[in-house]
mmCIF file of the N, C-alpha and C atoms, coordinates in Angstrom:
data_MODEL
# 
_entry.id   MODEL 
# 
loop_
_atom_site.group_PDB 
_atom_site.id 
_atom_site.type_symbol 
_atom_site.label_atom_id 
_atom_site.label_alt_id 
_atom_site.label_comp_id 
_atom_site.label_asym_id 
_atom_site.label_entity_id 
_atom_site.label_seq_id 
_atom_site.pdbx_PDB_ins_code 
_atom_site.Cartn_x 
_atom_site.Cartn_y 
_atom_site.Cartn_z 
_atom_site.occupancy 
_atom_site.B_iso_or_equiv 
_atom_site.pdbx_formal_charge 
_atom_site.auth_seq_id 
_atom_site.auth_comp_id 
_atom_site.auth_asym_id 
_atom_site.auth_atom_id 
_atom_site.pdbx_PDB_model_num 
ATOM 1   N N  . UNK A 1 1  ? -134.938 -2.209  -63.438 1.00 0.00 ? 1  UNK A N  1 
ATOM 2   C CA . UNK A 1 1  ? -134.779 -1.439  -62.230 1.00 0.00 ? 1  UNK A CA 1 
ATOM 3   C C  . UNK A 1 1  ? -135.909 -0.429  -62.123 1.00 0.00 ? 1  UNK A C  1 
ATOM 4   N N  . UNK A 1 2  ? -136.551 -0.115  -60.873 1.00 0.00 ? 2  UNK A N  1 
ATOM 5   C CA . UNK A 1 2  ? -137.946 0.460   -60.935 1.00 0.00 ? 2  UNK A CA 1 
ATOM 6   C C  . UNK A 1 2  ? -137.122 2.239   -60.909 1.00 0.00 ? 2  UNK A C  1 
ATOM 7   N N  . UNK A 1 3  ? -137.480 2.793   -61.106 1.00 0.00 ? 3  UNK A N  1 
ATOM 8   C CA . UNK A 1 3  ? -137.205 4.529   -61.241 1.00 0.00 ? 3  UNK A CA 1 
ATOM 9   C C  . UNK A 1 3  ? -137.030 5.034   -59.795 1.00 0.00 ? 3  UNK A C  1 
ATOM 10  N N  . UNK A 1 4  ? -136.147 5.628   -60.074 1.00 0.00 ? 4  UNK A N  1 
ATOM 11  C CA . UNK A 1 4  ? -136.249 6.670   -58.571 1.00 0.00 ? 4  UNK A CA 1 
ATOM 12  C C  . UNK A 1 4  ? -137.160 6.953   -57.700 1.00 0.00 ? 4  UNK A C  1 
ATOM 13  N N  . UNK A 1 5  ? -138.158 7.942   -58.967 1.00 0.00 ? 5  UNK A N  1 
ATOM 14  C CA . UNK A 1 5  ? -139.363 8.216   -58.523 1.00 0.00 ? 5  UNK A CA 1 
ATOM 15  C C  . UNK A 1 5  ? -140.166 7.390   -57.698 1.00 0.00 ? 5  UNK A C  1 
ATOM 16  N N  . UNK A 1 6  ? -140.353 5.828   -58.212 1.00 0.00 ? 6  UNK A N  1 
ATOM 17  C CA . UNK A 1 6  ? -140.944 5.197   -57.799 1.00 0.00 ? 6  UNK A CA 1 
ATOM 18  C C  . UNK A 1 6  ? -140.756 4.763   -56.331 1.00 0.00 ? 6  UNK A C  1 
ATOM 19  N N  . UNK A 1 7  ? -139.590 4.016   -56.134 1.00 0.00 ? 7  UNK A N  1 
ATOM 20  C CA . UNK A 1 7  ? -138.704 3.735   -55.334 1.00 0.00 ? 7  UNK A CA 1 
ATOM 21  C C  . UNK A 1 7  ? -138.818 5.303   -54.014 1.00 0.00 ? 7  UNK A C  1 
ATOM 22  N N  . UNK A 1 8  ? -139.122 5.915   -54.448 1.00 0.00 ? 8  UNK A N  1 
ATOM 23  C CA . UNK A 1 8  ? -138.936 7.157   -53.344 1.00 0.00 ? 8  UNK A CA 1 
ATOM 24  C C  . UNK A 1 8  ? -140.619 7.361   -53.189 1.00 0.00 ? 8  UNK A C  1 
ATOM 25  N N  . UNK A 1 9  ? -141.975 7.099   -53.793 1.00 0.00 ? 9  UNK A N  1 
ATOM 26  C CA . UNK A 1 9  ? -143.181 7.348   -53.573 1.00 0.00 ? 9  UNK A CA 1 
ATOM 27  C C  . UNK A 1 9  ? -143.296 5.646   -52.616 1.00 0.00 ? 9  UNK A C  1 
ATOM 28  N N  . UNK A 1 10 ? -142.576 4.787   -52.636 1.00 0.00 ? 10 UNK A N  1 
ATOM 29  C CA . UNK A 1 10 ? -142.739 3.580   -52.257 1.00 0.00 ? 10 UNK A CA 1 
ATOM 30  C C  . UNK A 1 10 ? -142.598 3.906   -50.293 1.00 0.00 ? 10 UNK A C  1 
ATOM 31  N N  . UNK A 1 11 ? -141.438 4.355   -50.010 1.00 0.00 ? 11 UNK A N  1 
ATOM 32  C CA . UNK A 1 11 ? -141.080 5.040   -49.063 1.00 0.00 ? 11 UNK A CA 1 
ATOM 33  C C  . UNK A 1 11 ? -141.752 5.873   -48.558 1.00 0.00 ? 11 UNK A C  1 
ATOM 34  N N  . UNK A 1 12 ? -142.480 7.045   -49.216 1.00 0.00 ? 12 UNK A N  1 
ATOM 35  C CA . UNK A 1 12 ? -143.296 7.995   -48.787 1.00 0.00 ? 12 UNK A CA 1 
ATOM 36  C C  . UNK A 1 12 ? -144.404 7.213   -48.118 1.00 0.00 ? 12 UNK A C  1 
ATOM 37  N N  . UNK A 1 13 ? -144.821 5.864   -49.086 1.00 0.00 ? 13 UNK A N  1 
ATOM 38  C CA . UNK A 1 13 ? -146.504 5.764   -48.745 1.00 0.00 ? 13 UNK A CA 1 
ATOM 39  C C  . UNK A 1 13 ? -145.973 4.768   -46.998 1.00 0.00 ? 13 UNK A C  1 
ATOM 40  N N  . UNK A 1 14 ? -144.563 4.399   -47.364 1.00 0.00 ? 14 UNK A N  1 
ATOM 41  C CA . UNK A 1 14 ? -144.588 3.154   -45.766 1.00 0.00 ? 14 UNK A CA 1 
ATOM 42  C C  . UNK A 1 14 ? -144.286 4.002   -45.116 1.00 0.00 ? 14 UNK A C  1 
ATOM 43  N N  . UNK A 1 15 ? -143.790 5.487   -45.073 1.00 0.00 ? 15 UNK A N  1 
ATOM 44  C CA . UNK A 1 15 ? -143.502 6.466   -43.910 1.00 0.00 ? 15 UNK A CA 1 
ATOM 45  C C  . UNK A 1 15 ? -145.146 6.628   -43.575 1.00 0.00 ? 15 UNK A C  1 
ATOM 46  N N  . UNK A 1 16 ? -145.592 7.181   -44.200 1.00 0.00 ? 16 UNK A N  1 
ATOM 47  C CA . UNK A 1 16 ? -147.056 7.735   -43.793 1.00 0.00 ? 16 UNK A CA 1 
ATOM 48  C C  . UNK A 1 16 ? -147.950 6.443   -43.330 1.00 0.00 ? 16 UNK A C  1 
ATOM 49  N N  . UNK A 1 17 ? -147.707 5.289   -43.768 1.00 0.00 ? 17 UNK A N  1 
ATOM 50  C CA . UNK A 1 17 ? -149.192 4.245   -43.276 1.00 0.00 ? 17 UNK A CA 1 
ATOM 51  C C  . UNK A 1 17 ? -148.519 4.199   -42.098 1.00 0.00 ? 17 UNK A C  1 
ATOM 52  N N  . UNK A 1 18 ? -147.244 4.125   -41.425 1.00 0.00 ? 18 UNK A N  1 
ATOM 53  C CA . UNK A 1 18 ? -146.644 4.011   -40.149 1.00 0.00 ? 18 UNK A CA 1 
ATOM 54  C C  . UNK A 1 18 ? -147.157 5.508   -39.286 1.00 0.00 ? 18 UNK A C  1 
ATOM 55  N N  . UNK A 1 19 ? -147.075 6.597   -39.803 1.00 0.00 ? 19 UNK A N  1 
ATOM 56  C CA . UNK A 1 19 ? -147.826 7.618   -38.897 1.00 0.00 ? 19 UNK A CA 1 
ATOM 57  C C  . UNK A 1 19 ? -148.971 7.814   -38.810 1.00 0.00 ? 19 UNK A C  1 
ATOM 58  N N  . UNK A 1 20 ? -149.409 8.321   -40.122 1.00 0.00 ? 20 UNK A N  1 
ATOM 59  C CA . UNK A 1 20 ? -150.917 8.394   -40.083 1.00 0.00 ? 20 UNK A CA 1 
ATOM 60  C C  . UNK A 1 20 ? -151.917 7.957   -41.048 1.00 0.00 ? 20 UNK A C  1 
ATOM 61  N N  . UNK A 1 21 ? -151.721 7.185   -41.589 1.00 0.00 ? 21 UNK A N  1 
ATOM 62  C CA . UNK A 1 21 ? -152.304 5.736   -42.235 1.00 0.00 ? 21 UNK A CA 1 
ATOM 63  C C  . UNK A 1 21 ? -152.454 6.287   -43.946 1.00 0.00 ? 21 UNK A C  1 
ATOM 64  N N  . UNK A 1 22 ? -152.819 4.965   -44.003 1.00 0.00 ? 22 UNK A N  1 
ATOM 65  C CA . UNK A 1 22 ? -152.667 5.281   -45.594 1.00 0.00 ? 22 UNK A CA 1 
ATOM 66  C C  . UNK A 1 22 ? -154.783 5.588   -45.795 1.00 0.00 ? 22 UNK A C  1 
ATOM 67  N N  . UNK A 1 23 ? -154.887 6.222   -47.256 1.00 0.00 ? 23 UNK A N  1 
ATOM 68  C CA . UNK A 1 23 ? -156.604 5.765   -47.802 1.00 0.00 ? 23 UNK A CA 1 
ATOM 69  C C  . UNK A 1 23 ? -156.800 4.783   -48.402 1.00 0.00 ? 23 UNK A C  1 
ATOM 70  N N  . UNK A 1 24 ? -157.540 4.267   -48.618 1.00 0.00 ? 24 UNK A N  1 
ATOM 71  C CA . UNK A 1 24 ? -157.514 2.986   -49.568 1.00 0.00 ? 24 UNK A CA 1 
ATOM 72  C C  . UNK A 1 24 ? -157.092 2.990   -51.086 1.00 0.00 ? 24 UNK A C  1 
ATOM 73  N N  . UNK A 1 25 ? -157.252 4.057   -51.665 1.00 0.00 ? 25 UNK A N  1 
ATOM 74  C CA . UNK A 1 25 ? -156.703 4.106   -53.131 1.00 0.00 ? 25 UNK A CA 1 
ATOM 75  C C  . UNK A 1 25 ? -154.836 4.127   -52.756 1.00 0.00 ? 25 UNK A C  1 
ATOM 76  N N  . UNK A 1 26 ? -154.350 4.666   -51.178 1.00 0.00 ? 26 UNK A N  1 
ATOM 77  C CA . UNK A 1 26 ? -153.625 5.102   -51.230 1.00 0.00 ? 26 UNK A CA 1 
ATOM 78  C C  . UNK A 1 26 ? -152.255 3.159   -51.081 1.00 0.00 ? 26 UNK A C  1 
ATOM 79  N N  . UNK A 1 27 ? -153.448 2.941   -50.179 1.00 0.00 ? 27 UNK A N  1 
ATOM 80  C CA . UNK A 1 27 ? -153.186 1.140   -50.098 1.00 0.00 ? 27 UNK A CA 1 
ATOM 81  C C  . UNK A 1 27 ? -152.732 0.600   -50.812 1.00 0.00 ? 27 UNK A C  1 
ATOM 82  N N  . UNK A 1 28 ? -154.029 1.231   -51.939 1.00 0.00 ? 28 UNK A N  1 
ATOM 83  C CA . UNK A 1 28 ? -153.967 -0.126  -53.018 1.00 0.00 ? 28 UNK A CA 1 
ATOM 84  C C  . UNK A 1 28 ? -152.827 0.015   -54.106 1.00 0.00 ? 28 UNK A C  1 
ATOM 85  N N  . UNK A 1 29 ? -152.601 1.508   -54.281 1.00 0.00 ? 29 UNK A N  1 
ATOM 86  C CA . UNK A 1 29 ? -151.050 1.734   -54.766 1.00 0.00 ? 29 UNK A CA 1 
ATOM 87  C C  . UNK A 1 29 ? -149.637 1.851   -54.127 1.00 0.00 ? 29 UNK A C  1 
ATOM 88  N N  . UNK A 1 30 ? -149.790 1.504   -52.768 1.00 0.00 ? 30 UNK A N  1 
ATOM 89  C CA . UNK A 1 30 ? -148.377 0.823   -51.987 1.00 0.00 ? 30 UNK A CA 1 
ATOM 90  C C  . UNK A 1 30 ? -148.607 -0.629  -52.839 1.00 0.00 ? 30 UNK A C  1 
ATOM 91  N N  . UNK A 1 31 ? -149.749 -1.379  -52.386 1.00 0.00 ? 31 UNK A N  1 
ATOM 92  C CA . UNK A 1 31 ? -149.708 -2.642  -53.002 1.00 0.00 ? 31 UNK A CA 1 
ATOM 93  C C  . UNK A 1 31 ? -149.152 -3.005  -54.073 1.00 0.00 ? 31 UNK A C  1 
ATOM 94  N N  . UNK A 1 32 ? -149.506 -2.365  -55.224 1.00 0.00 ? 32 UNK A N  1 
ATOM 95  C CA . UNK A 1 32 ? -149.039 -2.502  -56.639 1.00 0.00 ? 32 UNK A CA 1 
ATOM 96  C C  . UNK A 1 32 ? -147.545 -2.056  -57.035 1.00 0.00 ? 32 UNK A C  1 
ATOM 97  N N  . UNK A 1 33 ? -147.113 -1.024  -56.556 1.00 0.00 ? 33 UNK A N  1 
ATOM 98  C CA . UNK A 1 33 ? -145.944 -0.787  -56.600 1.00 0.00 ? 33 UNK A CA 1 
ATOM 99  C C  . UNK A 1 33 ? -145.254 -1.716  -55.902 1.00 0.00 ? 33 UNK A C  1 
ATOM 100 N N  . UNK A 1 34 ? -145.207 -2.198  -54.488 1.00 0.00 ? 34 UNK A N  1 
ATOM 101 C CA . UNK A 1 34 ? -144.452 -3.100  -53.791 1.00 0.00 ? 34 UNK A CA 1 
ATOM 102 C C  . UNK A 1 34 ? -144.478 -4.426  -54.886 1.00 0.00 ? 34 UNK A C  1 
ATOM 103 N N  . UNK A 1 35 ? -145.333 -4.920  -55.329 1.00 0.00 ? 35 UNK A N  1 
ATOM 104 C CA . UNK A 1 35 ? -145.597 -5.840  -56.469 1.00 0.00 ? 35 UNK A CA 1 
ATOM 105 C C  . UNK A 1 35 ? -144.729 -5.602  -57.325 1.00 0.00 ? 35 UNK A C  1 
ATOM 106 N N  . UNK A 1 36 ? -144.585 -4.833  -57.913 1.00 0.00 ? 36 UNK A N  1 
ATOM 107 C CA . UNK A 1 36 ? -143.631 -4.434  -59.340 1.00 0.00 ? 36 UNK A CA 1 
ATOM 108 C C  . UNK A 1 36 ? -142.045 -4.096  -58.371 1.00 0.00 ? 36 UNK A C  1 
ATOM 109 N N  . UNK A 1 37 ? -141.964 -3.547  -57.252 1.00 0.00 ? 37 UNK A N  1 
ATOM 110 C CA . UNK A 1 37 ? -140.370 -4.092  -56.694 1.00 0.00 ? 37 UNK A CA 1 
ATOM 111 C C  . UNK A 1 37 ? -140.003 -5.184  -56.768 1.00 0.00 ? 37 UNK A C  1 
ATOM 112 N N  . UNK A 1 38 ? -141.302 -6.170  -56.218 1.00 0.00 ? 38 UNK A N  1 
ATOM 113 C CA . UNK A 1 38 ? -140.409 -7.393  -56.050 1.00 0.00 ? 38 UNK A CA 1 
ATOM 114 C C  . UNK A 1 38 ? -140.392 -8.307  -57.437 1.00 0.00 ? 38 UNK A C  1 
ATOM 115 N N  . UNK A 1 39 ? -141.188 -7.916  -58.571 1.00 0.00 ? 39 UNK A N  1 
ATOM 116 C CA . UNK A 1 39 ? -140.937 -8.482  -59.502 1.00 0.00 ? 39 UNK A CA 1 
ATOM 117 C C  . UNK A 1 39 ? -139.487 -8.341  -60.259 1.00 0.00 ? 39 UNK A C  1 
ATOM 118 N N  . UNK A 1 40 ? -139.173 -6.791  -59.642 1.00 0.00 ? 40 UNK A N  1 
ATOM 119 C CA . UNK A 1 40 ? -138.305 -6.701  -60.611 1.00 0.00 ? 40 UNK A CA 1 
ATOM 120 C C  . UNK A 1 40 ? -137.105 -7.016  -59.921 1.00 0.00 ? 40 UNK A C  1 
ATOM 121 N N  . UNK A 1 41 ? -137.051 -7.136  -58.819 1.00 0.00 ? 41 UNK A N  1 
ATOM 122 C CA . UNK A 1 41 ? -136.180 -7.535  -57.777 1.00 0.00 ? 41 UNK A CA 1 
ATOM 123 C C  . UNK A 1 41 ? -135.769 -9.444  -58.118 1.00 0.00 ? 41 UNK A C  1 
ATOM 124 N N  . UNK A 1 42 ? -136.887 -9.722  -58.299 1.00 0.00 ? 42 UNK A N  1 
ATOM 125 C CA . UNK A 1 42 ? -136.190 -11.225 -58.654 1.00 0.00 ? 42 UNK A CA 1 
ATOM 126 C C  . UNK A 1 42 ? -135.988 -11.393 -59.684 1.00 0.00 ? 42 UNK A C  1 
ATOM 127 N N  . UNK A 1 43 ? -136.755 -10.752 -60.406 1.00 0.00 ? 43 UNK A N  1 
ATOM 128 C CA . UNK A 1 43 ? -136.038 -10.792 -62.176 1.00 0.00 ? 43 UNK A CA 1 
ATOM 129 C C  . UNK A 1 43 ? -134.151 -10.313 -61.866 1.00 0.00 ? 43 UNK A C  1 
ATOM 130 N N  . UNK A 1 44 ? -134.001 -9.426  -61.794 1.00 0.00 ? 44 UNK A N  1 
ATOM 131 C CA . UNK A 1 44 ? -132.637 -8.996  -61.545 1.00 0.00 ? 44 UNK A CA 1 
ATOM 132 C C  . UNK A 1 44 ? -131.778 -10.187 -60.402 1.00 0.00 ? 44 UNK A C  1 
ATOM 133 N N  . UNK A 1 45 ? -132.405 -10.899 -59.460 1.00 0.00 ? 45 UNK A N  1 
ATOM 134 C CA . UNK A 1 45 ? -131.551 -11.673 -58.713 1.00 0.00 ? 45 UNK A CA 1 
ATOM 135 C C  . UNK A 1 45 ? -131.601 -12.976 -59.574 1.00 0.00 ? 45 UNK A C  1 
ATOM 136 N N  . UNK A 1 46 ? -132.355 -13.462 -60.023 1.00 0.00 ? 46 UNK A N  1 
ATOM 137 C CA . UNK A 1 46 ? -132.200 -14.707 -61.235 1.00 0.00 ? 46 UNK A CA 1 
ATOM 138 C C  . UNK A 1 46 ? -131.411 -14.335 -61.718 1.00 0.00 ? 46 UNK A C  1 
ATOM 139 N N  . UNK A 1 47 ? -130.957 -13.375 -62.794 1.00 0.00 ? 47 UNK A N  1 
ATOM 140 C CA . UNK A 1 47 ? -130.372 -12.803 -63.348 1.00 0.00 ? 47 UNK A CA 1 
ATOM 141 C C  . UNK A 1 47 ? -128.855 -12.982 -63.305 1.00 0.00 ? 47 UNK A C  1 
ATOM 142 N N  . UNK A 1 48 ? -128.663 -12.037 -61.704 1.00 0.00 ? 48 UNK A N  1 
ATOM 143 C CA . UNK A 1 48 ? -127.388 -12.881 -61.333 1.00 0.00 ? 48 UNK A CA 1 
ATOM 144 C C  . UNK A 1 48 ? -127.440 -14.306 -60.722 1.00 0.00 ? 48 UNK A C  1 
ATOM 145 N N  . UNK A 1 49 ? -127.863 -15.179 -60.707 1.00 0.00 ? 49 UNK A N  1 
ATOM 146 C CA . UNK A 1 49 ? -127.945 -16.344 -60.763 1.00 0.00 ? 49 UNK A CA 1 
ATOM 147 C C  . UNK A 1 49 ? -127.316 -16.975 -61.808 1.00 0.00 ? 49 UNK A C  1 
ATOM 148 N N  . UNK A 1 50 ? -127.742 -16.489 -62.844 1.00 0.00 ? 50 UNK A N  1 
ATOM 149 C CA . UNK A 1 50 ? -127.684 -17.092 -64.289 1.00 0.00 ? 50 UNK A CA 1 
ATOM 150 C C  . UNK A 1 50 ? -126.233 -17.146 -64.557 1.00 0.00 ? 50 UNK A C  1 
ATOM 151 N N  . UNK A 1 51 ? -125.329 -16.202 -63.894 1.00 0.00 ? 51 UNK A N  1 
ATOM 152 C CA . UNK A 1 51 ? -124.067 -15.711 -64.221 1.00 0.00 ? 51 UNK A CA 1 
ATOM 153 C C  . UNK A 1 51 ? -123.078 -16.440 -63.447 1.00 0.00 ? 51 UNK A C  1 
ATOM 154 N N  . UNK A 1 52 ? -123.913 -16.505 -62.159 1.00 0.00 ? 52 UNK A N  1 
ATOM 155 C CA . UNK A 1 52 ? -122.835 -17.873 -61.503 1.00 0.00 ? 52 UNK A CA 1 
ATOM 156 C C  . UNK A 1 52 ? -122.290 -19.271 -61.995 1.00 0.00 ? 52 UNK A C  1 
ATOM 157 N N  . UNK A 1 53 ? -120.932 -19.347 -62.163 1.00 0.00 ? 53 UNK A N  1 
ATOM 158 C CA . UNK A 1 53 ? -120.707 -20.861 -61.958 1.00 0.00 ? 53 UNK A CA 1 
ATOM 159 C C  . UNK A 1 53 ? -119.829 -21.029 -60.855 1.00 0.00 ? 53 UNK A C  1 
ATOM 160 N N  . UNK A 1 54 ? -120.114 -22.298 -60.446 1.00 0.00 ? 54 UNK A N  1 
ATOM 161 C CA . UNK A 1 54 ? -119.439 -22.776 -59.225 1.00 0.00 ? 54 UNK A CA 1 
ATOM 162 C C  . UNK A 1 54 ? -117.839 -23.801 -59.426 1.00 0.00 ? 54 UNK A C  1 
ATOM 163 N N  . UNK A 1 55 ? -117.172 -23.443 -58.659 1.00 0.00 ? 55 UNK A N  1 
ATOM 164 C CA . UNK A 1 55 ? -115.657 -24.057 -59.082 1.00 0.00 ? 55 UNK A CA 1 
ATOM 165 C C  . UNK A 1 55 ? -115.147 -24.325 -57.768 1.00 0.00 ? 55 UNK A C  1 
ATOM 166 N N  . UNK A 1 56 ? -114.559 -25.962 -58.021 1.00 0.00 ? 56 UNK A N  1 
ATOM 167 C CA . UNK A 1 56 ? -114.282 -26.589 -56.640 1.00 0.00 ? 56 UNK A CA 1 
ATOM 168 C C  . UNK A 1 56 ? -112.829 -26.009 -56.297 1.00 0.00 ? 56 UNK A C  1 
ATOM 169 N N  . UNK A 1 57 ? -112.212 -26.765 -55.359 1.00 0.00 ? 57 UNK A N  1 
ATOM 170 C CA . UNK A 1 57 ? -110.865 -26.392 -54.940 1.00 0.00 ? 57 UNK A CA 1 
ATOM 171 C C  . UNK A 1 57 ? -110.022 -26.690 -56.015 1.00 0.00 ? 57 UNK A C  1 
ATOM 172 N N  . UNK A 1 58 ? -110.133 -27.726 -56.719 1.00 0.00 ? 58 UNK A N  1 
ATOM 173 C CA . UNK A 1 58 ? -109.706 -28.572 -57.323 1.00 0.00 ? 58 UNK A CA 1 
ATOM 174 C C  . UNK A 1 58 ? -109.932 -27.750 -58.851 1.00 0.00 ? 58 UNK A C  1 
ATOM 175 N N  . UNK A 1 59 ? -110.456 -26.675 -59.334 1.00 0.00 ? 59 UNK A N  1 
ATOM 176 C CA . UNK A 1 59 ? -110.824 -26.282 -60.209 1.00 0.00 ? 59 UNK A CA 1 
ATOM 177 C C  . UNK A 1 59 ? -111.591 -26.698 -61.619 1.00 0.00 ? 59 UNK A C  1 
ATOM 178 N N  . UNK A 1 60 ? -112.497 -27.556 -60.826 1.00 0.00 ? 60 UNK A N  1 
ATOM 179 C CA . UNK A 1 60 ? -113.220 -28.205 -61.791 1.00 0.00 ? 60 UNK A CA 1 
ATOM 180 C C  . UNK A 1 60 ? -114.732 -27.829 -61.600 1.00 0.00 ? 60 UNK A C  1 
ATOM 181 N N  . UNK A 1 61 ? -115.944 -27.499 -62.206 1.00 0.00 ? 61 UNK A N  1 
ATOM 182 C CA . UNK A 1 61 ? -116.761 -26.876 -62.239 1.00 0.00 ? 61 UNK A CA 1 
ATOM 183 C C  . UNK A 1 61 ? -117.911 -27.737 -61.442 1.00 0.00 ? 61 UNK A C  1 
ATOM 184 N N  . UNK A 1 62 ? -118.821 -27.045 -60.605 1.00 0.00 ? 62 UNK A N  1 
ATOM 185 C CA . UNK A 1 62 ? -119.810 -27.722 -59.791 1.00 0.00 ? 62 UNK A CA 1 
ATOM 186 C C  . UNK A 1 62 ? -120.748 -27.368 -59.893 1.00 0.00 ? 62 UNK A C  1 
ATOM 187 N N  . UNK A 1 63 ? -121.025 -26.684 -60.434 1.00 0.00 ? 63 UNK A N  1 
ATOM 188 C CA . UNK A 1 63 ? -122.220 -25.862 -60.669 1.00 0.00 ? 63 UNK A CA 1 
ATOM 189 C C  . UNK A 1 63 ? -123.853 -26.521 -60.876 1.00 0.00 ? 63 UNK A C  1 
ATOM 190 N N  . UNK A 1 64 ? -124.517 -26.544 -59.710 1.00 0.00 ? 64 UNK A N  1 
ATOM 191 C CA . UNK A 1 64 ? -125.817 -27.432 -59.481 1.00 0.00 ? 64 UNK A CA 1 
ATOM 192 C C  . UNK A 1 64 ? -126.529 -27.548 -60.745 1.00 0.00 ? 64 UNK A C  1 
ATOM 193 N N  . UNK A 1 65 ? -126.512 -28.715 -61.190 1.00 0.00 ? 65 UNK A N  1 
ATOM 194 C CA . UNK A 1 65 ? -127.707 -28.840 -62.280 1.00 0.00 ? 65 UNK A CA 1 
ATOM 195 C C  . UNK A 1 65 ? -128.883 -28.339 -62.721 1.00 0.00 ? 65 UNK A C  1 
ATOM 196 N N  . UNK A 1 66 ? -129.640 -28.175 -61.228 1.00 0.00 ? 66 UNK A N  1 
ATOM 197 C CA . UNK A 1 66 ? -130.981 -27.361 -61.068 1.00 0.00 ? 66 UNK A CA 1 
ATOM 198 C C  . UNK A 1 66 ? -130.049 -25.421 -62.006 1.00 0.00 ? 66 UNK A C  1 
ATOM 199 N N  . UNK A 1 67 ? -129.587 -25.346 -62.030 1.00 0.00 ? 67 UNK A N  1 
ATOM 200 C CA . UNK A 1 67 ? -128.691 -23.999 -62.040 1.00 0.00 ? 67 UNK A CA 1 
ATOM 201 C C  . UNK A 1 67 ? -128.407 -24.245 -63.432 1.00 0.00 ? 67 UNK A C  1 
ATOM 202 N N  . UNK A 1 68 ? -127.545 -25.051 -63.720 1.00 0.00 ? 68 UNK A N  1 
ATOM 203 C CA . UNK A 1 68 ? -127.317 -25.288 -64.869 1.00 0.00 ? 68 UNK A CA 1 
ATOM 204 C C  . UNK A 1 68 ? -128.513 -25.363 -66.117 1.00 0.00 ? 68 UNK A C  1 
ATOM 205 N N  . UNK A 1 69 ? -129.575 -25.873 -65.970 1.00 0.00 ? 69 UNK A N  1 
ATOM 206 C CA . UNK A 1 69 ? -130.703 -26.524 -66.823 1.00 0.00 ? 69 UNK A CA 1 
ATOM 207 C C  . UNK A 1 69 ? -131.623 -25.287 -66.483 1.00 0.00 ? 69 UNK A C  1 
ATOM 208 N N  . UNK A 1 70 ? -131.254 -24.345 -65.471 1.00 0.00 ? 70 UNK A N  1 
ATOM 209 C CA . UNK A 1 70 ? -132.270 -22.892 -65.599 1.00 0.00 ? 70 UNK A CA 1 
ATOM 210 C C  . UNK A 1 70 ? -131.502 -21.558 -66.468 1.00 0.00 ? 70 UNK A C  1 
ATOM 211 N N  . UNK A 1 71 ? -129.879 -22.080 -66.554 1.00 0.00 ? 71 UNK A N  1 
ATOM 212 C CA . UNK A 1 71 ? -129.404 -21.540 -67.326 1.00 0.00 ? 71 UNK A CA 1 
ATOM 213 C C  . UNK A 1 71 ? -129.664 -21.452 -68.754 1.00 0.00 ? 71 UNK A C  1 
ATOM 214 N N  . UNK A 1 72 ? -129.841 -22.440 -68.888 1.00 0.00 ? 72 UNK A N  1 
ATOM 215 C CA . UNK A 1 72 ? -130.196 -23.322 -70.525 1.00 0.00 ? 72 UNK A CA 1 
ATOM 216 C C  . UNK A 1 72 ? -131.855 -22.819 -71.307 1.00 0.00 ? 72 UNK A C  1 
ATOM 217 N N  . UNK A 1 73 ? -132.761 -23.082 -69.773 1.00 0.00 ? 73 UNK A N  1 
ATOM 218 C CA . UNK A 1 73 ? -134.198 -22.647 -69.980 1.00 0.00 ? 73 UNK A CA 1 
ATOM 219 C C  . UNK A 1 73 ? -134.189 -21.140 -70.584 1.00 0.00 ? 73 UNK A C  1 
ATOM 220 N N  . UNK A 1 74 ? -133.110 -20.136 -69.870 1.00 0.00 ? 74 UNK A N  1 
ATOM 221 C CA . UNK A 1 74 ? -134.040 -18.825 -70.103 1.00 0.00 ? 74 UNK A CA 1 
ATOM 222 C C  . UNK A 1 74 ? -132.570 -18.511 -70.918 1.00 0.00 ? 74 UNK A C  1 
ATOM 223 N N  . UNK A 1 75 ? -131.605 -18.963 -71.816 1.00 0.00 ? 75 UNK A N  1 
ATOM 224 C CA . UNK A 1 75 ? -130.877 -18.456 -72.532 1.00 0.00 ? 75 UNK A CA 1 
ATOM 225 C C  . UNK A 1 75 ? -130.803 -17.582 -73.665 1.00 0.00 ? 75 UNK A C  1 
ATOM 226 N N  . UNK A 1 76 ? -131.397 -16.391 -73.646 1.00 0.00 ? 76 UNK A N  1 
ATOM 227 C CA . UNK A 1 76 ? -131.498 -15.669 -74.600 1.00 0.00 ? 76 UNK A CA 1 
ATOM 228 C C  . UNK A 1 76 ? -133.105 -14.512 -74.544 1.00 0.00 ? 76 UNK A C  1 
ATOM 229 N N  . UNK A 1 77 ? -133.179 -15.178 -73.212 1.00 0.00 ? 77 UNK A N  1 
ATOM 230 C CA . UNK A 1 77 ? -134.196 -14.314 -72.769 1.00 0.00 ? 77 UNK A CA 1 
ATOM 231 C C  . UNK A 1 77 ? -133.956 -13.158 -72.232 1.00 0.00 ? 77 UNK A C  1 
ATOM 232 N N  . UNK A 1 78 ? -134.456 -11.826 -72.357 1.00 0.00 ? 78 UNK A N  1 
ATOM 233 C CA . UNK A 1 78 ? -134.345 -10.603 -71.579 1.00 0.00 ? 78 UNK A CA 1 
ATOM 234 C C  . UNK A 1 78 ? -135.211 -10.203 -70.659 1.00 0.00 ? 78 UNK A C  1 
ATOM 235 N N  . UNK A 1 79 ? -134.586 -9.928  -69.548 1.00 0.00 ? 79 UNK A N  1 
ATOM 236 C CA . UNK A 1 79 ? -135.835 -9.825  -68.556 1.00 0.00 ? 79 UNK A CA 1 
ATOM 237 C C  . UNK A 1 79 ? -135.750 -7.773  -67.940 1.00 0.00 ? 79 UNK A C  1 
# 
């Protein structure tokens, strides 16, 4: 999860390029930070991915293979 801090300078820089623009150093660190949100943003939504299983009406498990075999891939991995 990215820090407060971060998460709140992320905001600052898209308030300001929307009024009165960003500098280029100022750019290039919206850029990088927005980068490291969304990394960590899909790390954490895989994540819960990993945790899903799927169960029919019938209570028998469905859970997509593709899902299953990415379960298996990153088992014991920390992200």
């Amino acid at each position: 999860m990215l820090s407060k801090e971060k998460i709140a300078r992320i905001n600052e820089l898209a308030s300001r390029a929307k009024t009165t623009g960003l500098t280029n150093k100022e750019a290039e660190e919206q850029k990088q930070l927005r980068a490291e949100y969304v990394k960590t943003f899909r790390a954490s939504f895989k994540q819960q991915l990993h945790s899903v299983k799927i169960v029919d009406e019938k209570g028998q498990e469905v859970t997509p293979k593709k899902l299953k075999d990415s379960k298996k891939a990153n088992k014991g991995i920390q992200h």
